[in-house]
C-alpha positions in Angstrom: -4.1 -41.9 39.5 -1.5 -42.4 37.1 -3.6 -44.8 35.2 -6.1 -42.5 34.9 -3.9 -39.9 33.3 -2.9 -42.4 31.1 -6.5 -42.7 30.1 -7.0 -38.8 29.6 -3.8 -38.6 27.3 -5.1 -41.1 25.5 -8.4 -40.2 25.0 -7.3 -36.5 24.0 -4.5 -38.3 21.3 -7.8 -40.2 20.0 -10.0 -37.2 19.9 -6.8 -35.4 17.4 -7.3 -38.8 15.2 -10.7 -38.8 15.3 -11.3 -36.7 12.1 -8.9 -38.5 10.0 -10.6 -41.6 11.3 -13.9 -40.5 10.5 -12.4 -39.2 6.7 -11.3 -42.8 6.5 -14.7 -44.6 7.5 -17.4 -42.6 5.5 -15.1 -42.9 2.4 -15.5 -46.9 3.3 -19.4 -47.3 4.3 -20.6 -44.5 2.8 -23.0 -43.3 5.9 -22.3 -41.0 8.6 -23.7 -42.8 11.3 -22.2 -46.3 10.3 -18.8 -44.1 10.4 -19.0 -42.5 13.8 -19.9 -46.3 14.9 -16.8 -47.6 13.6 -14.9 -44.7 14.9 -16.0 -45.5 18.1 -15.6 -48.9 18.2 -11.6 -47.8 17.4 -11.9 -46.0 20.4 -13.4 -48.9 22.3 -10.5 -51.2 21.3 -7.9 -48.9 21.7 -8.7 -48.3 25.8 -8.6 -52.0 25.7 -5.6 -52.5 24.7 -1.9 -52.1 25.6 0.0 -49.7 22.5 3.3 -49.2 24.7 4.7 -51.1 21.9 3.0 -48.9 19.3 5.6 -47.0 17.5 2.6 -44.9 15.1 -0.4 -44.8 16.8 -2.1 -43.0 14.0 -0.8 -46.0 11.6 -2.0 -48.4 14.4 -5.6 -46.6 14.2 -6.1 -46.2 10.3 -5.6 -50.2 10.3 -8.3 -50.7 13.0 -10.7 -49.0 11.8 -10.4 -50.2 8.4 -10.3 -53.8 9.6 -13.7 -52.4 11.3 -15.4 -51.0 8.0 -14.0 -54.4 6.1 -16.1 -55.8 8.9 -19.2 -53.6 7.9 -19.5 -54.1 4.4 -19.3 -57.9 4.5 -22.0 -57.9 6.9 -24.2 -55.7 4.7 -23.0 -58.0 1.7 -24.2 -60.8 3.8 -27.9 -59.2 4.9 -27.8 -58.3 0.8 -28.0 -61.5 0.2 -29.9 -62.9 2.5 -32.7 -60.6 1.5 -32.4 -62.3 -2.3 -32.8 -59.2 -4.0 -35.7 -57.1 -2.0 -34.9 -53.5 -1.0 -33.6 -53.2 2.4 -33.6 -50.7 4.8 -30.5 -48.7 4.5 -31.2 -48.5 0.6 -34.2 -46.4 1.5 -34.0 -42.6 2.1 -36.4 -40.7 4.8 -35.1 -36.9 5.4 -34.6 -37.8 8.8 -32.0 -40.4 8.0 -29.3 -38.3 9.3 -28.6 -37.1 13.0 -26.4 -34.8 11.9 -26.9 -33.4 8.3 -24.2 -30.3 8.2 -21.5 -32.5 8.8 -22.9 -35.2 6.5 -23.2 -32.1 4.1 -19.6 -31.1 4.1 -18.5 -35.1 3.8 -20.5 -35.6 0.6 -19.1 -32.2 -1.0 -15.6 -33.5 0.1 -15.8 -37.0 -1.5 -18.3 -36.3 -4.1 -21.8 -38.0 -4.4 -21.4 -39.8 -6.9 -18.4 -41.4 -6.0 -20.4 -42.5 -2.9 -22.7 -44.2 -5.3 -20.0 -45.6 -7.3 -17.7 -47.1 -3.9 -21.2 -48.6 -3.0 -21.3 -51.1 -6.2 -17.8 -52.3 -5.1 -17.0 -55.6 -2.9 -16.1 -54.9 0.1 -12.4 -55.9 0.1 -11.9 -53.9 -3.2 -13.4 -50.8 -1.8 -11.4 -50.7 1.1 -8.1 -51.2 -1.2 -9.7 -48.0 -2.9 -10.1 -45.9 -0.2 -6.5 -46.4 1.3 -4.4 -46.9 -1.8 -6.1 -44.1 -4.0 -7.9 -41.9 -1.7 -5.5 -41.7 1.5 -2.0 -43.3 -0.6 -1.7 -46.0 2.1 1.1 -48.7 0.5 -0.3 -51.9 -0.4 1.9 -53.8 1.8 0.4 -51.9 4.7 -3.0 -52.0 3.2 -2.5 -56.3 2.2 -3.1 -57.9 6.1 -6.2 -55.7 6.6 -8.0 -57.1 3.8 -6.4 -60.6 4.5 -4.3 -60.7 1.1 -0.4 -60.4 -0.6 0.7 -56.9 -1.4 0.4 -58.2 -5.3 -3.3 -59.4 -4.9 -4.4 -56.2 -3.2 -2.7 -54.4 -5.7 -5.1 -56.0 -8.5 -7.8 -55.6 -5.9 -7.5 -51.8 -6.0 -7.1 -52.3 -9.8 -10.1 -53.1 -10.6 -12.0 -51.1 -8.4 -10.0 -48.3 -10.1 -11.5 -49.7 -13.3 -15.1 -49.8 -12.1 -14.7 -45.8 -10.7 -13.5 -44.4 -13.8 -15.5 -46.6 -15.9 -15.6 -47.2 -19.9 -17.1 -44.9 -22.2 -17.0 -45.8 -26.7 -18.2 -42.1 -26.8 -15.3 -39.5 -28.5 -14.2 -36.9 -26.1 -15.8 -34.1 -28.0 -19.4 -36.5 -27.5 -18.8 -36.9 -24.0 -17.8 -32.8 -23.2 -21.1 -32.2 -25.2 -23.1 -34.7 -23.7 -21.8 -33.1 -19.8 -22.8 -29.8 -20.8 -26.3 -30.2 -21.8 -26.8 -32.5 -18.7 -25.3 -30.3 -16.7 -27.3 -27.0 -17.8 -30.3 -29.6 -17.2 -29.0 -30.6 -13.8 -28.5 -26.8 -12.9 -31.4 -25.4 -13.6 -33.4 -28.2 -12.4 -31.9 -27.3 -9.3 -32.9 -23.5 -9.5 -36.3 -24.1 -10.9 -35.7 -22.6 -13.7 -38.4 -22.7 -16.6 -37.1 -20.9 -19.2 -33.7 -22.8 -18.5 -35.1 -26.2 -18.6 -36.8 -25.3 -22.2 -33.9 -24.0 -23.5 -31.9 -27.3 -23.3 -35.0 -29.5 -23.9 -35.9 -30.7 -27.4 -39.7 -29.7 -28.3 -40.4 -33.4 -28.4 -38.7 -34.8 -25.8 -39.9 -37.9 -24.0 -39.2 -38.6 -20.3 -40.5 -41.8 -18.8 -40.5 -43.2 -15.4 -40.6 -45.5 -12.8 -43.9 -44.8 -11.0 -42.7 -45.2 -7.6 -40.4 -42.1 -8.2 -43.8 -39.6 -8.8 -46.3 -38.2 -7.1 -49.7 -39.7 -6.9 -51.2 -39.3 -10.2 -48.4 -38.0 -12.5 -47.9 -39.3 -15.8 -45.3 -42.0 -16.3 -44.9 -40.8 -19.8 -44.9 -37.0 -20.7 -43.7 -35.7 -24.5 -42.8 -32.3 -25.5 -40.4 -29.7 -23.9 -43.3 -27.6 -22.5 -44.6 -30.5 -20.0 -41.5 -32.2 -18.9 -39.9 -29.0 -17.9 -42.7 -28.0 -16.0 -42.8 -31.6 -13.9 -39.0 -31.0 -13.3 -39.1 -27.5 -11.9 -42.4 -29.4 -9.9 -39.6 -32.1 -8.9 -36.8 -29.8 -8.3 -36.3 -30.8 -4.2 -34.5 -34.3 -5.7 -32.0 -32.2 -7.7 -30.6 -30.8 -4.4 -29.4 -34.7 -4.3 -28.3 -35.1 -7.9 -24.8 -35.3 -9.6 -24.1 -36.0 -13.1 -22.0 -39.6 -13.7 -21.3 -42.2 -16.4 -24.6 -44.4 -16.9 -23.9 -47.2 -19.1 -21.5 -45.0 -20.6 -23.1 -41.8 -21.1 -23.3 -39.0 -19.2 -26.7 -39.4 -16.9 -27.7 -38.3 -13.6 -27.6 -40.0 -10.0 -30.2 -38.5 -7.0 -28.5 -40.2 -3.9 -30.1 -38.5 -0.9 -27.1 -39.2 1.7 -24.7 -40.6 -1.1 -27.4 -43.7 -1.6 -28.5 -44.4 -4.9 -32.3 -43.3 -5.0 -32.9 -43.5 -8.4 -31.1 -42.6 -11.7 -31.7 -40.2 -14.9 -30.6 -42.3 -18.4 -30.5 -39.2 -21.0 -30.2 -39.6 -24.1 -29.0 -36.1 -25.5 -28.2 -34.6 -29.5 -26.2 -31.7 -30.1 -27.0 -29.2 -27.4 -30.7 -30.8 -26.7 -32.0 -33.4 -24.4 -34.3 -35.6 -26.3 -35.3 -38.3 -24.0 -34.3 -39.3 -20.2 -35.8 -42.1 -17.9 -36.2 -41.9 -14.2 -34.9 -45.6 -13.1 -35.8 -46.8 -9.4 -36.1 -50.3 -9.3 -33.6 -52.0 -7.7 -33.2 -55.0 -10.0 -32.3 -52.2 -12.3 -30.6 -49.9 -10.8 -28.2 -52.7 -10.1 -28.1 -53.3 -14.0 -26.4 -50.1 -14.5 -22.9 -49.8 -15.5 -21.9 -46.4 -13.1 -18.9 -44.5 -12.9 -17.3 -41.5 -12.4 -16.8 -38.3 -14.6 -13.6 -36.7 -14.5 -13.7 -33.6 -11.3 -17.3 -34.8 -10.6 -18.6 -36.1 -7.0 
């Protein structure tokens, strides 16, 4: 009986952990359902194991579950390679992907989709280092045992993915606020299907190509001129609803990453207040080419 009571505290202290734990998980994998595995995996080895000598239990979690996740993404890096380059399975998107798809909502608009996208292009020690040092202000001594290295070398670890997030842009400041505002009037009201929007920030011979793959049957992978490519993007506006804008090679571009995974990327090439060219890039080979980042306040 007493054991038993034991159990229920415990498993009502979990269930006040379990949203920090969850926080912590989809910030490290990047999927809902992968988190809520890992989470419950935590849960698994915490009724398994004897914490009367665990002074911080939520301390005592955090590192479990992260040691989980570092678990996760080295077997995906593993499978990645294995495969030698062809797409697999959880790089695809289907709209029933997710089992639950409000709470998936809310956790993209909290950490930002194109963060998602950039955290995926990181190794899996340096995004965990990430995610606890930067996003949740863990100490490096506390984060170094869970990713199996010294306090100094996870510092560097979290470094560098620090680096890669912000990424490296030649462009002026005044380019680069320019360049965010005609991408994001694009972006907006490619979202609201607006015509006369779209035209207005389109130049009158602007090129888009794209990947085919990333079309409907029979659309052109080459359109010019304002009046065409605005209307295939009000046509195409359902993959806006997945878009954010982000650093592409340096420039400011668009990710559309159903579920935070990289679908397929816009490369726009805009002057002055116009778009005059983008491309819709979905192949894998090079979408893993591109050089993404972060902009500053974007997700």
């Amino acid at each position: 009986m007493d054991e038993q009571l034991s159990q229920d505290k415990l498993a009502l202290r979990f269930e006040e952990e379990r949203g920090r734990l969850r926080a912590v998980s989809y910030r490290m994998l990047g999927s809902l359902s992968d988190a809520d595995d890992a989470v419950q995996e935590a849960w698994l080895r915490l009724s398994r194991t004897d914490i009367s000598g665990v002074e911080n239990l939520t301390a005592w979690l955090r590192t479990v579950v992260s040691r989980i996740c570092l678990d996760m993404l080295r077997s995906r890096t593993a499978r990645r390679e294995e495969f030698a380059g062809d797409q697999l399975p959880d790089q695809t998107w289907d709209e029933g992907d997710s089992t639950d798809p409000e709470s998936e909502a809310v956790l993209i608009d909290a950490v930002g989709r194109a963060l998602l996208v950039v955290l995926a292009t990181l190794g899996p020690a340096e995004r965990v280092a990430f995610v606890l040092h930067d996003l949740f202000a863990m100490p490096f001594d506390e984060i170094a045992p869970i990713v199996e290295r010294t306090p100094a070398t996870t510092k560097k670890l979290a470094s560098r993915a620090r680096r890669r997030v912000q990424g490296p842009t030649a462009l002026p400041a005044p380019v680069l606020a320019q360049q965010r505002h005609v991408v994001d009037a694009f972006l907006t009201a490619a979202r609201n299907g607006d015509l006369d929007a779209l035209l207005a920030v389109l130049a009158p011979d602007v090129v888009r190509r794209a990947d085919p793959t990333t079309l409907p049957a029979g659309a052109q992978t080459l359109v010019r001129g304002s009046d065409g490519v605005a209307r295939e993007t009000v046509v195409l506006r359902r993959n806006a609803q997945f878009a954010a804008t982000a650093l592409i090679d340096g420039r400011v571009g668009i990710v559309v990453a159903p579920h935070g995974r990289l679908l397929f990327a816009l490369v726009v090439t805009a002057e002055a207040d116009k778009i005059t060219a983008y491309e819709v890039i979905a192949d894998p080979a090079r979408l893993a080419a591109l050089d993404l980042a972060v902009l500053d306040g974007e997700g």
